[in-house]
MARNU-560492 format. One record per residue (C-alpha): residue in three letters; x, y, z. Coordinates in steps of 0.1 Angstrom, whole numbers, padded with zeros to 4 digits. Each point is the difference from the previous one (the first is absolute). Example, Ala and Ser with C-alpha at 12.3 -4.5 7.8 and 13.67 -1.06 7.14 Angstrom:
+------+-------+-------+-------+
: mifi :    px :    py :    pz :
+------+-------+-------+-------+
:  ALA :  0123 : -0045 :  0078 :
:  SER :  0014 :  0034 : -0007 :
+------+-------+-------+-------+
***
This chain:
+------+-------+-------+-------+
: mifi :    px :    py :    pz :
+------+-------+-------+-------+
:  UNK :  1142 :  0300 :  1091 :
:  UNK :  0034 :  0012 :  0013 :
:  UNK :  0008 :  0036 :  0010 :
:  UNK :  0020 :  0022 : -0025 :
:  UNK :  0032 :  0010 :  0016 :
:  UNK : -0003 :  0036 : -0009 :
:  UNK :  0033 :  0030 :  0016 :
:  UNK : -0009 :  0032 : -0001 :
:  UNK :  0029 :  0029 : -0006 :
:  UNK : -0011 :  0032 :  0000 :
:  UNK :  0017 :  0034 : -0007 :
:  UNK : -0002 :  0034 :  0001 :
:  UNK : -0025 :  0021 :  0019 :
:  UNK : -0030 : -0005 :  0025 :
:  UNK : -0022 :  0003 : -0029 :
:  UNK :  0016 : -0032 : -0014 :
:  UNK : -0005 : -0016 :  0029 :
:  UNK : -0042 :  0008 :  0010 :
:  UNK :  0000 : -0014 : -0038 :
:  UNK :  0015 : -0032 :  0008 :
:  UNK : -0024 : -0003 :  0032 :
:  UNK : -0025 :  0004 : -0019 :
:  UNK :  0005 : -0022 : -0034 :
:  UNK :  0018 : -0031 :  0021 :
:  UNK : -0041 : -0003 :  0016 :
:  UNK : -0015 : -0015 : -0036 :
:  UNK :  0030 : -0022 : -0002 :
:  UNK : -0018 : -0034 :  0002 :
:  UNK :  0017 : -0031 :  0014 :
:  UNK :  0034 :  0014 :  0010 :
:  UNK :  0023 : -0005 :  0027 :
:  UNK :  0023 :  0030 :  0007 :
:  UNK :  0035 : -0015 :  0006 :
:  UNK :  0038 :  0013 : -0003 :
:  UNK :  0017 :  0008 : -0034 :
:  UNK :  0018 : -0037 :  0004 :
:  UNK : -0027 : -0019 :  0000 :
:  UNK : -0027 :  0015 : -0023 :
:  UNK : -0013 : -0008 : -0031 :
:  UNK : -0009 :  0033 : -0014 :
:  UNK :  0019 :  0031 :  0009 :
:  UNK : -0025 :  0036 :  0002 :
:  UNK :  0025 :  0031 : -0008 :
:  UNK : -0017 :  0034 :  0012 :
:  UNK :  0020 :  0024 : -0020 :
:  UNK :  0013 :  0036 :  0006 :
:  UNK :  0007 :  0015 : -0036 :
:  UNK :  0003 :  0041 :  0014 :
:  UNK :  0041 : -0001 : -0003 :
:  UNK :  0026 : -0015 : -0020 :
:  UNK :  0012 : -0013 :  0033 :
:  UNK : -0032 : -0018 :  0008 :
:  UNK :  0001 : -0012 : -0035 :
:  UNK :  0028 : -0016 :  0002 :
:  UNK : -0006 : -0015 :  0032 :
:  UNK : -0032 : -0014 : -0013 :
:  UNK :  0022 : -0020 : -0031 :
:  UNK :  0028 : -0011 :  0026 :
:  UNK : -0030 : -0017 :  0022 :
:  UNK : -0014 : -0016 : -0038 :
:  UNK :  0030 : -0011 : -0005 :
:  UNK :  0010 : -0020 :  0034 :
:  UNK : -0034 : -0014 : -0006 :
:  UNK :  0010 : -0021 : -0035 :
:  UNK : -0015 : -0031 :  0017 :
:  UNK : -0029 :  0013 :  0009 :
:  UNK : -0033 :  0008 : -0017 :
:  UNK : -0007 :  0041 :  0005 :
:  UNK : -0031 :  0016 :  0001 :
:  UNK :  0005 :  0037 : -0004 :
:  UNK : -0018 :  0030 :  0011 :
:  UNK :  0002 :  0035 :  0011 :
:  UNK :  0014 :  0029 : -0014 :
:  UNK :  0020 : -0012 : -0026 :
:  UNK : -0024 : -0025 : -0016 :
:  UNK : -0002 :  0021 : -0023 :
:  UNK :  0035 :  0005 : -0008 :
:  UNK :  0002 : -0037 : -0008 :
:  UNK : -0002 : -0012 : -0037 :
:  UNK :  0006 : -0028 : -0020 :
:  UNK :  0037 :  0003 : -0008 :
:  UNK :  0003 :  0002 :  0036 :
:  UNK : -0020 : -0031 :  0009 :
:  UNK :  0021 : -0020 : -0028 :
:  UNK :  0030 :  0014 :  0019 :
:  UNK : -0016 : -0012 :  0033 :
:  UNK : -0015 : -0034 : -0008 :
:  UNK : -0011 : -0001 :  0036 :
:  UNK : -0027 :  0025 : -0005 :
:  UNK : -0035 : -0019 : -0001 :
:  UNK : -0019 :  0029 :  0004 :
:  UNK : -0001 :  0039 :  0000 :
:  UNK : -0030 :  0017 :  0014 :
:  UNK : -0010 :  0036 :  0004 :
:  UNK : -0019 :  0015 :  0024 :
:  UNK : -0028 :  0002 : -0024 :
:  UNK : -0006 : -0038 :  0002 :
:  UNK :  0015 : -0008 :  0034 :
:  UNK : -0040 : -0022 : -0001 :
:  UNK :  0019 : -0028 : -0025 :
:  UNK :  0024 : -0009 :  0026 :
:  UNK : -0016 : -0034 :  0004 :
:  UNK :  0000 : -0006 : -0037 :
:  UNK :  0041 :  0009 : -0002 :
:  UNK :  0003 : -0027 :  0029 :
:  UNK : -0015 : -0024 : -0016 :
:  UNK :  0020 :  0002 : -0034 :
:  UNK :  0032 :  0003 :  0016 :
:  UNK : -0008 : -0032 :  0018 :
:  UNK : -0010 : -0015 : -0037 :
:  UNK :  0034 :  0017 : -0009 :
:  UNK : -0020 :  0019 : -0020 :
:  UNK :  0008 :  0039 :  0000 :
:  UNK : -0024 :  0030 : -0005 :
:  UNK :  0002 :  0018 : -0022 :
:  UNK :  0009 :  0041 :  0008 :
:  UNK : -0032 :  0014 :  0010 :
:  UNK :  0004 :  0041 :  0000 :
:  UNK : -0037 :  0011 : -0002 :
:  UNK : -0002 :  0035 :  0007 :
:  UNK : -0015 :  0005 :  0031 :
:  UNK : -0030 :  0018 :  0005 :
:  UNK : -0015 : -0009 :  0038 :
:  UNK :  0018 : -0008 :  0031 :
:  UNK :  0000 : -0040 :  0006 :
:  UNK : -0019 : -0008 :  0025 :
:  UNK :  0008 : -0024 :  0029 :
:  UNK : -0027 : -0013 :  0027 :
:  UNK :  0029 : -0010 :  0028 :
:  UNK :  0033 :  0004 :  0009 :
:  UNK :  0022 : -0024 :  0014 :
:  UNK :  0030 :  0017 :  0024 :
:  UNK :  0037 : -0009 : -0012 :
:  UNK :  0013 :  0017 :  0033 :
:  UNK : -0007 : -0001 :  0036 :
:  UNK :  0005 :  0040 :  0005 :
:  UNK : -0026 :  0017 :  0015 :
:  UNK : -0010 :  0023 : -0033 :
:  UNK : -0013 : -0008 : -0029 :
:  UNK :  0001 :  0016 : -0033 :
:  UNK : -0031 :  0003 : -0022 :
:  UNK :  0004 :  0009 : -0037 :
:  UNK : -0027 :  0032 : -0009 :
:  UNK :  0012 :  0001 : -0036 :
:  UNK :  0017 : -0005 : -0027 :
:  UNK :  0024 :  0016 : -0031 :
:  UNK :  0005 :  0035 :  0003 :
:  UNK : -0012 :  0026 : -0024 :
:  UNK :  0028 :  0027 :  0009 :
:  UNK :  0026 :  0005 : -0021 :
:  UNK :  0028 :  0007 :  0015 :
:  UNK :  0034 :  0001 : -0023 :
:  UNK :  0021 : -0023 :  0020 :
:  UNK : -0030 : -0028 :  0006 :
:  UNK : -0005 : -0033 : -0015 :
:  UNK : -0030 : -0012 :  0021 :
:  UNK : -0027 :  0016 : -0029 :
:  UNK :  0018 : -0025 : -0028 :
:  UNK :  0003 : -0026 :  0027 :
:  UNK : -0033 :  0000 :  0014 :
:  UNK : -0021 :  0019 : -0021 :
:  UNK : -0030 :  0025 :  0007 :
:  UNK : -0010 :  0009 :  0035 :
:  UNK : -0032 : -0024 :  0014 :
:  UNK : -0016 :  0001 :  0029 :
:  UNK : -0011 : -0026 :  0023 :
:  UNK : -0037 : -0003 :  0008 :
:  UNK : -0002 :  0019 :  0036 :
:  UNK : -0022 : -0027 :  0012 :
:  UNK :  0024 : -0028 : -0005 :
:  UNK :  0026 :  0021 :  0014 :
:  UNK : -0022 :  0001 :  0034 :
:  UNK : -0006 : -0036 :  0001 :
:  UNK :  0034 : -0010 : -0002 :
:  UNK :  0011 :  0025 :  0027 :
:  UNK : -0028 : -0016 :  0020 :
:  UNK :  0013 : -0035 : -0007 :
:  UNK :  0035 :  0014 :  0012 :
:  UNK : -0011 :  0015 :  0034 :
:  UNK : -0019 : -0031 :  0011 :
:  UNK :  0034 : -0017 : -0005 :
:  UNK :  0017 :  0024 :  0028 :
:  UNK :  0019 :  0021 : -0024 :
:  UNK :  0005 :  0033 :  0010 :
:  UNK :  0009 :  0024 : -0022 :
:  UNK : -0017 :  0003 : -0039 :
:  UNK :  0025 :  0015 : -0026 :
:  UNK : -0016 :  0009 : -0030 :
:  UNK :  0023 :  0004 : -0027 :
:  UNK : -0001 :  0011 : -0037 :
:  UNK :  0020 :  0016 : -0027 :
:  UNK : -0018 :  0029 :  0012 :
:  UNK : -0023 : -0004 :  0025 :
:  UNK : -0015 :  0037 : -0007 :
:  UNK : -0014 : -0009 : -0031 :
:  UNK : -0025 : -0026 :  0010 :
:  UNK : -0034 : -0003 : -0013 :
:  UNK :  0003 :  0025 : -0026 :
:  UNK : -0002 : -0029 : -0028 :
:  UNK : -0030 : -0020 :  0013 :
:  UNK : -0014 :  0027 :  0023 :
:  UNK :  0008 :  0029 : -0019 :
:  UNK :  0012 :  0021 :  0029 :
:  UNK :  0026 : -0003 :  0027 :
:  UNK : -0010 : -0026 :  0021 :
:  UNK :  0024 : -0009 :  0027 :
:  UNK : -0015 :  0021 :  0029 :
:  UNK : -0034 : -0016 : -0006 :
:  UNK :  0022 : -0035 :  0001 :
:  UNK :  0020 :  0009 :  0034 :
:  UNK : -0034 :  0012 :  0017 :
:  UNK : -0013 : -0034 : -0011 :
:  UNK :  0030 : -0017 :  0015 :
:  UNK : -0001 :  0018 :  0033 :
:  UNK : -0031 : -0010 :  0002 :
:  UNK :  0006 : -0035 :  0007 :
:  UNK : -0001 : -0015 :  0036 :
:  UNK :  0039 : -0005 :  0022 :
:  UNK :  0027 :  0019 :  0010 :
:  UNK :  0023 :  0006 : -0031 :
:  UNK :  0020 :  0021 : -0022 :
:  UNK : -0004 :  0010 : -0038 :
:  UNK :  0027 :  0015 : -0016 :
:  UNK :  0005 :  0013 : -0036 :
:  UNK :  0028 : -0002 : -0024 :
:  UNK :  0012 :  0016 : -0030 :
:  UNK : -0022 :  0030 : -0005 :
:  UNK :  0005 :  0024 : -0028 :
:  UNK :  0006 :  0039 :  0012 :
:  UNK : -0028 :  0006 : -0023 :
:  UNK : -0024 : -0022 :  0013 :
:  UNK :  0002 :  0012 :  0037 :
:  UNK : -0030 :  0023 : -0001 :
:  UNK : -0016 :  0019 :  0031 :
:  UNK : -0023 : -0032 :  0002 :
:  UNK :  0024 : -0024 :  0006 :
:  UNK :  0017 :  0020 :  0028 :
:  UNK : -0028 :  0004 :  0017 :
:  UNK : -0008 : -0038 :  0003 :
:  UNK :  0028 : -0007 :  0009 :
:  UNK :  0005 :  0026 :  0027 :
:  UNK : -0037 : -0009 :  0014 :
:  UNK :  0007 : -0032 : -0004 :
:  UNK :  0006 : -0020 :  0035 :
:  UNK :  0013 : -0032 : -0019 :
:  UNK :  0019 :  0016 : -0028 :
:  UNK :  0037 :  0005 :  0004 :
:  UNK :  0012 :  0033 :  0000 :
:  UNK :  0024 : -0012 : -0026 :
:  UNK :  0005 :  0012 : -0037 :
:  UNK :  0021 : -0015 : -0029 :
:  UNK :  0002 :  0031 : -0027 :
:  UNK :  0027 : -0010 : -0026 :
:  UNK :  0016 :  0036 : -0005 :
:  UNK :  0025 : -0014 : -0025 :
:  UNK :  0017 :  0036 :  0000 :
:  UNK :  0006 :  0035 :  0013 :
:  UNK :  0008 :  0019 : -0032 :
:  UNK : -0032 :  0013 : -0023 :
:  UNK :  0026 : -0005 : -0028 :
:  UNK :  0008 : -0035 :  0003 :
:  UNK : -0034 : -0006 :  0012 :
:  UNK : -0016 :  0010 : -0031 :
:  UNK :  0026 : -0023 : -0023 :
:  UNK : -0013 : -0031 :  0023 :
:  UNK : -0035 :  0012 : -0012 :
:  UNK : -0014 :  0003 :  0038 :
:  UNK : -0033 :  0028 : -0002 :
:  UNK :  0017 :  0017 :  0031 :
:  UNK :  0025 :  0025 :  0007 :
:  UNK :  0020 :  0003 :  0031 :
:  UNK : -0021 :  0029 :  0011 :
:  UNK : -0034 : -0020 : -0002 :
:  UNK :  0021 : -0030 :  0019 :
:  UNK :  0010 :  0026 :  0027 :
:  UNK : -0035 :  0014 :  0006 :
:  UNK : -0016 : -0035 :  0001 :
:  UNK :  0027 : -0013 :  0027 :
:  UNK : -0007 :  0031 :  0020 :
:  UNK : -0041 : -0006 : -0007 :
:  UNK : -0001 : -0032 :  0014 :
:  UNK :  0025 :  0004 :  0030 :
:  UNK : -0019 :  0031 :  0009 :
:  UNK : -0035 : -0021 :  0001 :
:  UNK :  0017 : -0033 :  0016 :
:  UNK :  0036 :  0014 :  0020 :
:  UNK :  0006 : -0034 :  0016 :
:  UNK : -0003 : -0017 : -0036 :
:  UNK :  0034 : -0021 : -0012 :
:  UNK :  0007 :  0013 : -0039 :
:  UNK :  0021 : -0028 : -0025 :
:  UNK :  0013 :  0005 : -0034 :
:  UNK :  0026 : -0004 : -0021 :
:  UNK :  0022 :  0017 : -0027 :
:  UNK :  0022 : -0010 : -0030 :
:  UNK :  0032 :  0014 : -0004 :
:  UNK :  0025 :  0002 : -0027 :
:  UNK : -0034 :  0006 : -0028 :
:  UNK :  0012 :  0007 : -0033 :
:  UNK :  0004 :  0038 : -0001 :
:  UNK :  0007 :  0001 :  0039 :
:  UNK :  0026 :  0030 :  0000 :
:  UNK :  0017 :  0011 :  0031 :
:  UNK : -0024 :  0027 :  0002 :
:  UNK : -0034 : -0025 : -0004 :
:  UNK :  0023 : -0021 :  0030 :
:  UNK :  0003 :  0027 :  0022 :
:  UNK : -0038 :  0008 : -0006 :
:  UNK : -0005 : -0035 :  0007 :
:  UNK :  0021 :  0000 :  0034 :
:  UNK : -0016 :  0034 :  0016 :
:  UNK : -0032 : -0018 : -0009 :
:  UNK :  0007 : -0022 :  0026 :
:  UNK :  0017 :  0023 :  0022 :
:  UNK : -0033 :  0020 : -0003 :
:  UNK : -0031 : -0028 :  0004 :
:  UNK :  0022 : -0020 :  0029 :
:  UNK : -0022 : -0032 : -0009 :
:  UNK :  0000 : -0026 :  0029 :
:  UNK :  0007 : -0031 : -0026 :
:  UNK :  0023 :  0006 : -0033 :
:  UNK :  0012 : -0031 : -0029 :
:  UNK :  0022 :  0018 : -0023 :
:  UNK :  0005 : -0020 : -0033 :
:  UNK :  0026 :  0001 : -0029 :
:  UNK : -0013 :  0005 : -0035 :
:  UNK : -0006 : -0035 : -0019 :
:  UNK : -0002 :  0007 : -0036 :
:  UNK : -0028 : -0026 : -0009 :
:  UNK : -0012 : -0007 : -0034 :
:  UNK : -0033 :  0013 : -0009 :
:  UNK :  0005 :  0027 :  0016 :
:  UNK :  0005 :  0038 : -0012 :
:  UNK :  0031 :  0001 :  0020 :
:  UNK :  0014 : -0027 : -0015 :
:  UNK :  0009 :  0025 : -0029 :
:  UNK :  0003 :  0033 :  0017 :
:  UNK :  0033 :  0015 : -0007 :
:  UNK :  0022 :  0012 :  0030 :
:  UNK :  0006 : -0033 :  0016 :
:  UNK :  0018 :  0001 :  0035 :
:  UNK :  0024 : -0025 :  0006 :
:  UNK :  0001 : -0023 :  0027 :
:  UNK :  0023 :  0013 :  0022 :
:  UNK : -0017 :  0030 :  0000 :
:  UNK : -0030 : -0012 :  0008 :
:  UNK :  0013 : -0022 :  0035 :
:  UNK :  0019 :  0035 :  0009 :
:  UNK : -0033 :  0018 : -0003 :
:  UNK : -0022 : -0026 :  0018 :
:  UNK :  0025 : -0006 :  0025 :
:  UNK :  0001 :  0038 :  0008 :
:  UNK : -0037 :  0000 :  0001 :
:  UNK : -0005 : -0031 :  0021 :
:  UNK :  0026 :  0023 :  0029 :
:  UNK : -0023 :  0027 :  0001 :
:  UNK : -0032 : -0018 :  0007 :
:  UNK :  0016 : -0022 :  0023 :
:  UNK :  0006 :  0030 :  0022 :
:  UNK : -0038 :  0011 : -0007 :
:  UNK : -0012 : -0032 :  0013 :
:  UNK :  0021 :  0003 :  0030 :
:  UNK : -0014 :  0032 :  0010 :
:  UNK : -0032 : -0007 : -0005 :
:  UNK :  0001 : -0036 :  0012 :
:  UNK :  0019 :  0020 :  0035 :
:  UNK : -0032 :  0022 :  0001 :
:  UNK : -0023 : -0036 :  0008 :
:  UNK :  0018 : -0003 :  0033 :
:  UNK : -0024 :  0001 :  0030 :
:  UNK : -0029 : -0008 : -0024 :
:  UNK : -0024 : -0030 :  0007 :
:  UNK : -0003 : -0020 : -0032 :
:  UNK : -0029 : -0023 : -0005 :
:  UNK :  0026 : -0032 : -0015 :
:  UNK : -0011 : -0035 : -0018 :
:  UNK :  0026 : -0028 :  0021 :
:  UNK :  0012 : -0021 : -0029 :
:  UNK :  0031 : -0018 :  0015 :
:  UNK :  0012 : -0006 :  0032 :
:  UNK :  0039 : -0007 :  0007 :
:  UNK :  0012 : -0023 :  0025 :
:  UNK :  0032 :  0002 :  0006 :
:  UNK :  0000 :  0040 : -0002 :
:  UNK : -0032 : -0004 :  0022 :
:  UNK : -0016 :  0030 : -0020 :
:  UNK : -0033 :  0003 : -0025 :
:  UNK : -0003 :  0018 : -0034 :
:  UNK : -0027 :  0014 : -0018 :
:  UNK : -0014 :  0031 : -0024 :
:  UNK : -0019 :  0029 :  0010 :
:  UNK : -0026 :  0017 : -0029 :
:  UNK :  0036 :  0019 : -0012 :
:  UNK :  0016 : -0033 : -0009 :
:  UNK : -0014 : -0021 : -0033 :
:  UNK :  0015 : -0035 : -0001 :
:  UNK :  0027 : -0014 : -0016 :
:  UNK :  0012 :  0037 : -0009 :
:  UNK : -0001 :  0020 :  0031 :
:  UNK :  0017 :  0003 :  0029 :
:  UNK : -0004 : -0021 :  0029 :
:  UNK : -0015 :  0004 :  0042 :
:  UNK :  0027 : -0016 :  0024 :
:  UNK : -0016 : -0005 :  0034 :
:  UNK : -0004 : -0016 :  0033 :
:  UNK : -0026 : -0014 :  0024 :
:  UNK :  0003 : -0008 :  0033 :
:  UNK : -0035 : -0021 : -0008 :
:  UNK : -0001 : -0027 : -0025 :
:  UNK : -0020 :  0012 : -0035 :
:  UNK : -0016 : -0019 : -0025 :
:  UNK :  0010 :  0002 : -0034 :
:  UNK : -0020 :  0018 : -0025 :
:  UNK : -0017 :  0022 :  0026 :
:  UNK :  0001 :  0032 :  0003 :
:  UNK :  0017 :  0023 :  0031 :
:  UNK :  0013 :  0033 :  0010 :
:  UNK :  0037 :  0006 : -0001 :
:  UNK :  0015 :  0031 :  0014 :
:  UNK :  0033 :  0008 : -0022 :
:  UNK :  0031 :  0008 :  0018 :
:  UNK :  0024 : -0001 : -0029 :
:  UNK :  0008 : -0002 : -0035 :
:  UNK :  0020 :  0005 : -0032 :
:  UNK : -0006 :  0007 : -0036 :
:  UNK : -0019 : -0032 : -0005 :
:  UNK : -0014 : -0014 :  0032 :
:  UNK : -0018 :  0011 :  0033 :
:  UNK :  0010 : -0020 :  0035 :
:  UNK : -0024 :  0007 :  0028 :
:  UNK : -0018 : -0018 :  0029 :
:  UNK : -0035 : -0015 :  0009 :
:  UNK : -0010 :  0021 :  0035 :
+------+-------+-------+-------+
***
């Protein structure tokens, strides 16, 4: 029986991509090939902005002569008028049957489509292996899925419905599975990491799943991303800041820095609470790397909320900032707030945010120099005749980078100490002794 030429496009987030690892493993009787020469196209969608959206419909349509197979985020945004439009969509699936994979395969191939399947969810899917779609030296795994916040601006609840946890058991085998291959660094991501295990343990459970991770034999890294503020409890800091294997490395989505605007986006905290916990956990871990990120131009954001929004930052100094304009989504309760800000607004605000923490990040990057930092090497450049790499501060694909040099040869996805001699608001440059 010939191979099914099968092309994989996938969008959107890390958590996109640990789902594609994962469902592309009970494809049966597939060849992975280039978009030119496949059969049957697989279209992992992003569905959080308009901007993705659109990107998603730009792909469908330079695809006419294809068949699609679409999953992801906006599976569920996908209906029948739209699939009439698009007669190149064979099959939609959510993540709630991501298991009938094979089944939309095979009735593409038939030229048969499937119909919409939009079950609502009510475990996580669960995968036994993971095949690898990159050759970096991290991997993400997938603890969850949905989100049961709700936060005004968000589309992820209608998107990907209810929050479900992944069985901490398979969790561990699969990071197993992944250190045995060399990889080096375990990213466990989430819509919000902090709230695992409360569905199907009934409790928070993600301390008990990191002590089980560290557990496991080799020399590697776990990092976390995308905790709530809410969920970072006294417990969780003090794993990680026992933790020899845990990076001292925390994603808290802040989202804002004024108690007004923060209570229209519907977020439990108020910038006091935010203040105290950043100060909490930097007291009980002071070498420990702090990420967010904050929306700007919310409907309702006067100059005053701004200004409360900018000494925020002025205030926390946070090593690693994303500052977002407001995307009016549908489904959401912004979508009809009144008070709009207009665009132009918006790009003067985030552009006059963005200045201030890149001088934050400069002074405290400037404060690493003379430090030793433990790095991952993860490239090595020829022609500059010079390594780079991440220390525990840096999370991939995000973060800033470690610039270095070695008057030894190093092997690639090891670790070494660099010593940093420079840097700027983004990246560290430093030496190996």
């Amino acid at each position: 029986m010939n191979k099914i030429k099968i092309s994989l496009i996938c969008l959107g987030c890390p958590k996109n991509l640990a789902d594609l690892e994962n469902l592309i493993t009970e494809i049966k009787n597939i060849t992975i090939t280039s978009e030119q020469n496949s059969e049957i196209v697989i279209l992992n969608t992003c569905g959080f902005l308009k901007s993705a959206r659109k990107e998603v419909f730009e792909i469908i349509k330079s695809l006419k002569n294809k068949k699609i197979i679409i999953i992801g985020c906006l599976s569920s945004w996908i209906n029948e008028k739209t699939r009439k439009k698009h007669p190149q969509i064979y099959a939609v699936l959510t993540s709630s049957n991501y298991n009938k994979i094979n089944e939309a395969i095979e009735n593409a191939i038939k030229e048969t489509k499937t119909t919409l399947i939009n079950d609502e969810p009510n475990e996580f899917i669960e995968f036994d292996k993971k095949k690898l779609l990159t050759n970096n030296s991290f991997a993400y795994i997938k603890i969850a899925e949905g989100c049961n916040n709700k936060c005004g601006y968000c589309l992820i609840p209608y998107l990907k419905g209810k929050y479900r946890s992944r069985k901490m058991e398979s969790i561990v085998k699969e990071a197993k599975d992944l250190i045995k291959t060399g990889i080096k660094e375990i990213i466990l991501v989430a819509q919000d990491c902090g709230h695992y295990g409360i569905d199907i343990y009934k409790k928070k459970s993600l301390s008990e799943l990191l002590k089980k991770l560290e557990k496991i034999k080799g020399d590697f890294w776990i990092r976390i991303l995308y905790t709530y503020p809410e969920k970072v409890d006294t417990e969780l800091i003090e794993t990680i800041k026992n933790s020899k294997k845990i990076c001292k490395y925390l994603d808290i989505p802040l989202q804002h820095g004024d108690s007004k605007i923060l209570k229209s986006m519907q977020r439990p905290s108020d910038t006091k609470k935010l203040t105290n916990l950043i100060k909490k956990i930097r007291k009980e871990i002071p070498e420990i790397s702090i990420r967010t990120s904050f929306i700007v131009g919310y409907p309702g954001e006067d100059k005053e909320s701004f200004e409360n929004l900018k000494k925020f930052i002025k205030n926390l100094k946070l090593d690693l900032v994303g500052i977002f304009e407001f995307s009016k989504e549908p489904h959401t309760k912004a979508y009809l707030l009144p008070n709009q800000i207009s665009s132009s607004i918006k790009k003067k605000r985030r552009n006059s945010l963005m200045q201030e923490q890149q001088k934050i990040s400069l002074e405290n990057n400037k404060k690493l120099i003379g430090n030793k930092e433990k790095v991952l090497i993860e490239e090595f450049h020829p022609e500059q005749n010079y390594y780079s790499g991440r220390s525990q501060r840096f999370a991939p694909e995000i973060d800033g980078i470690i610039y270095f040099k070695s008057n030894k040869k190093l092997k690639i996805n090891t670790f070494t100490e660099v010593e940093i001699i420079k840097s700027d608001e983004y990246d560290l440059y430093g030496e190996v002794r």
